[in-house]
C-alpha positions as a printed NumPy array, in Angstrom:
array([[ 87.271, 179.764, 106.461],
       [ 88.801, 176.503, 105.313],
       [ 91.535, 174.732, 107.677],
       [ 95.261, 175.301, 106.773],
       [ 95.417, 171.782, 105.975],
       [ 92.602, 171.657, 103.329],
       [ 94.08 , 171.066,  99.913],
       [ 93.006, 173.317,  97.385],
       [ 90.115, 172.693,  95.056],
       [ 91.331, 171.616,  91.556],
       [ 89.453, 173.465,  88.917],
       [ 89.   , 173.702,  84.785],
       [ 89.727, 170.46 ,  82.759],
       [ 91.571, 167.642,  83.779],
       [ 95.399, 166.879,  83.374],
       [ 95.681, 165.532,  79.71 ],
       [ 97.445, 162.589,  79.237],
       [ 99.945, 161.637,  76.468],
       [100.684, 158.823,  74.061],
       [104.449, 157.975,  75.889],
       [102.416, 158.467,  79.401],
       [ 99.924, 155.245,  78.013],
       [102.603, 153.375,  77.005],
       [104.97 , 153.274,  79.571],
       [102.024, 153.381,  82.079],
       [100.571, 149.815,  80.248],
       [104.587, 148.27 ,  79.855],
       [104.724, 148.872,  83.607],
       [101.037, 146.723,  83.973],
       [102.581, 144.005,  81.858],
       [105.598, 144.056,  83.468],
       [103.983, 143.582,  86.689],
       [101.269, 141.414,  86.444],
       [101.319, 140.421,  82.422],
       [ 99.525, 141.407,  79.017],
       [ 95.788, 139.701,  79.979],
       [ 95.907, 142.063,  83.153],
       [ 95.919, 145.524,  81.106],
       [ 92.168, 146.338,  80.467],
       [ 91.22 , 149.69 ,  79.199],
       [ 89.76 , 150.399,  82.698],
       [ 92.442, 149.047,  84.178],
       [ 95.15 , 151.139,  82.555],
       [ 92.576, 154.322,  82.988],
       [ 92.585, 153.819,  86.803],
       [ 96.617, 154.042,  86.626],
       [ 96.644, 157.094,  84.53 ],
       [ 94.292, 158.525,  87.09 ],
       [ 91.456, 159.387,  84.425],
       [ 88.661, 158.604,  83.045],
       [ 88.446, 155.434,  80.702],
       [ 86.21 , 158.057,  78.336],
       [ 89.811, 160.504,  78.451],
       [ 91.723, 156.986,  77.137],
       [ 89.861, 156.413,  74.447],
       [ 90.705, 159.906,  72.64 ],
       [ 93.885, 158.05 ,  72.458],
       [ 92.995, 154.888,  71.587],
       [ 90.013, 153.012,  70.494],
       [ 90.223, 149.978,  72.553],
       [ 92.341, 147.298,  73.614],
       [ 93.778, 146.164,  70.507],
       [ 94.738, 149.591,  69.366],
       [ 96.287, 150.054,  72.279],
       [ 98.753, 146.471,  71.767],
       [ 98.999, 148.475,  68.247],
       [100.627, 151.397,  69.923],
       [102.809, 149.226,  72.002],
       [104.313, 146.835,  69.35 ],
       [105.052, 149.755,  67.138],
       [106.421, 152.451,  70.114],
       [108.552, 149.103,  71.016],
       [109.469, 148.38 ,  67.287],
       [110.606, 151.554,  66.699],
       [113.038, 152.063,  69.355],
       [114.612, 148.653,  68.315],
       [117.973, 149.424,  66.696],
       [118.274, 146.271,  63.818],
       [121.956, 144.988,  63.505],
       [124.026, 145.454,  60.069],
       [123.49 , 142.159,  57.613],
       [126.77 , 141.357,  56.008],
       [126.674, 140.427,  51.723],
       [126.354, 136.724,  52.61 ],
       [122.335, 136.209,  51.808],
       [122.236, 132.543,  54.304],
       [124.475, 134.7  ,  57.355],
       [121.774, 137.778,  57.064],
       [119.259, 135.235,  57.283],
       [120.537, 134.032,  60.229],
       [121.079, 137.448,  61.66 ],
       [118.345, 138.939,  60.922],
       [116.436, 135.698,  62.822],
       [118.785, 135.942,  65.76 ],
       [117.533, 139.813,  66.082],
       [114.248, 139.208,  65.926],
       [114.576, 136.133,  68.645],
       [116.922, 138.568,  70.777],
       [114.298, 141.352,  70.71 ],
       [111.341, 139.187,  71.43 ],
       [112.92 , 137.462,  74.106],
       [113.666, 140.526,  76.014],
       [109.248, 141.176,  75.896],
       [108.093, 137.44 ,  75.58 ],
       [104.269, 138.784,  76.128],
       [104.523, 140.333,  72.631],
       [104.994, 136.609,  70.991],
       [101.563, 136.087,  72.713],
       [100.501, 138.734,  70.681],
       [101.753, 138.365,  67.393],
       [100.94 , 134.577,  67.772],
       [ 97.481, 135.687,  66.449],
       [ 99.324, 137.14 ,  62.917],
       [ 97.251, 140.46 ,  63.03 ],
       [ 99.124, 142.674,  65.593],
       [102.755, 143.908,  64.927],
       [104.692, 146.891,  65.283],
       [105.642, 148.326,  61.73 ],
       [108.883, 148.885,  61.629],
       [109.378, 145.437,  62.692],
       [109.17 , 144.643,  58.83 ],
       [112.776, 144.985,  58.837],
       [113.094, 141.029,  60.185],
       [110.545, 139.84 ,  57.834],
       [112.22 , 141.738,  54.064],
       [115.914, 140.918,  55.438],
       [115.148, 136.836,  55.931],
       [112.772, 136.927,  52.672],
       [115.198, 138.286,  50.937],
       [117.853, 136.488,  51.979],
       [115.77 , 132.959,  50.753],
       [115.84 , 134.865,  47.713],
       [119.371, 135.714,  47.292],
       [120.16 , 131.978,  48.266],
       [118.022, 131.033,  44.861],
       [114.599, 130.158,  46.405],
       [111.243, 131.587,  43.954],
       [109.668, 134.757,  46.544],
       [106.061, 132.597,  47.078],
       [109.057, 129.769,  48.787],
       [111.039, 132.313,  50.656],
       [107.903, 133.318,  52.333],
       [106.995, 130.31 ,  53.295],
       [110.839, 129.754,  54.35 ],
       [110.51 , 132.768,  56.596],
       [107.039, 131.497,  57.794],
       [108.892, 128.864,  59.344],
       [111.631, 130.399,  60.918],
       [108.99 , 132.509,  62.263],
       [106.901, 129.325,  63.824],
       [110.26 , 127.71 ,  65.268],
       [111.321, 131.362,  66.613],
       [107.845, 131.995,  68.116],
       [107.993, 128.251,  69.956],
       [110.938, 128.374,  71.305],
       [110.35 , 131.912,  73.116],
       [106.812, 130.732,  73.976],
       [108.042, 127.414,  75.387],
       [110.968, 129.173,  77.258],
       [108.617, 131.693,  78.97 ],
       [106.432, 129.635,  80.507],
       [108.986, 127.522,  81.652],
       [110.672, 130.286,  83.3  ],
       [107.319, 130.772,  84.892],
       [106.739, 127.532,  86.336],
       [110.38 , 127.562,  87.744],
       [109.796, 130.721,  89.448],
       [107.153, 128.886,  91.66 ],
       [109.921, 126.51 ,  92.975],
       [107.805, 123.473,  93.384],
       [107.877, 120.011,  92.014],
       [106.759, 119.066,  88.782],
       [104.578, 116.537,  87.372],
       [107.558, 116.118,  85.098],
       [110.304, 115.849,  87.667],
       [108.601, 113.19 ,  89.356],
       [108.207, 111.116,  86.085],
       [111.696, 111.753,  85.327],
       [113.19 , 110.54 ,  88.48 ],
       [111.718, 106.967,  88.154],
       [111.314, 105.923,  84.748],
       [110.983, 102.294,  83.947],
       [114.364, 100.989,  82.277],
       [112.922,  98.158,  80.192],
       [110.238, 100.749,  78.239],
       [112.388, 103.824,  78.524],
       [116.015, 102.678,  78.413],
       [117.598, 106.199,  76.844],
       [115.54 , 108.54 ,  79.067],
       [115.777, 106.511,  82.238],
       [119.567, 106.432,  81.766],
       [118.972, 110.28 ,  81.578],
       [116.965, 110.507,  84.463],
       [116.529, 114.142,  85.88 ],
       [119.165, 115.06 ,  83.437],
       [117.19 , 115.087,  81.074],
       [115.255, 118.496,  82.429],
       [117.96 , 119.909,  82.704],
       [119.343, 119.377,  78.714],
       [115.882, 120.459,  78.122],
       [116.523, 123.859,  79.414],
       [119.77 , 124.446,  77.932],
       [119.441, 127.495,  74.995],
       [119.307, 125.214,  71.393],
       [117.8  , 128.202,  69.605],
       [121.346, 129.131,  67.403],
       [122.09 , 125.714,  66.277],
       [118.557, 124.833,  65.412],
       [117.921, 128.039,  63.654],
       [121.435, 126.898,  61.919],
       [120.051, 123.513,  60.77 ],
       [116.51 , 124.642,  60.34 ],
       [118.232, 127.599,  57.28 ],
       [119.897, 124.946,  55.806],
       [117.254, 122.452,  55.78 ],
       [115.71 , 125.422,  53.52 ],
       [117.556, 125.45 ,  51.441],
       [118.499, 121.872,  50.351]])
């Protein structure tokens, strides 16, 4: 006779697992320990199954950063644009900043201009259209919006990882330069100093993007 402490034998199939149980199971993995750390095995040994019972979901690791941009994308609610065509611009740029910012990893991601999440279409028809609005042909508004896009995607990327390496609290390679620059070659940045690391960390993104429209459309 088995022991009152022996756990029962599971039998039959296997729990299933669902779509929302891979995603928020692979956010928390990026969350913890970032987007080059979620594997297909990896995320299988989380969900407690097989890697074989994952792929009836999804086909590998790209389709899987399909279903998170898109189950992210869609729960994003997209601000109202007002009739001015250069302030929805703006907007609509500021959104898709705000909502990046709040996942950097994804920049990563769409970085590689294959991946994105759908519904996140909105940001790219509202500033396109905008560019047109404001009198630019459609082939220049793209390329108007391509360049919000670059200058949105640097400044997030550049922010992260400096978050990053401040989270280490150590010294930098940077702060050491900074602290004893030579006056005669440098004159403005020596007269900066370490100052100068900290303007570089202030937030410049809603007066660039400001200039950067406007340059546009000159």
């Amino acid at each position: 006779m088995p022991s009152p402490t022996s756990q029962p034998q599971r039998t039959g199939r296997p729990a299933r697992i669902s779509r929302a149980e891979i995603v928020s199971v692979a956010n928390a993995v990026i969350d913890a320990e970032g987007v080059e750390k979620l594997t297909m095995r990896r995320l299988a040994a989380e969900l407690s199954c097989t890697p074989m019972a994952l792929y009836h979901h999804v086909r590998d690791k790209e389709d899987l950063l399909r279903l998170l941009l898109n189950d992210y994308a869609d729960q994003v609610v997209w601000p109202d644009l007002p009739e001015d065509p250069q302030e929805r611009i703006r907007i609509a740029a500021q959104a898709m900043h705000d909502v990046l910012a709040a996942r950097p990893w994804i920049v990563e991601i769409l970085a590689a201009d294959d991946l994105f999440g759908v519904s996140a279409l909105w940001v790219s028809e509202s500033i396109i259209d905008g560019f047109v609005a404001c009198g630019l042909s459609l082939e220049r508004a793209v390329q108007a919006y391509r360049t919000i896009w670059h200058y949105t995607a640097g400044d997030l990327i550049v922010r992260a990882r400096s978050t990053r390496r401040a989270a280490e609290n150590r010294a930098t390679f940077r702060a050491q330069v900074f602290a004893d620059l030579d006056t005669e070659t440098y004159p403005r940045l020596a007269t900066l100093g370490p100052d100068y690391l900290t303007l570089t960390t202030q937030n410049t993104y809603e007066p660039g993007l400001r200039a950067l429209i406007t340059g546009l459309l000159s």
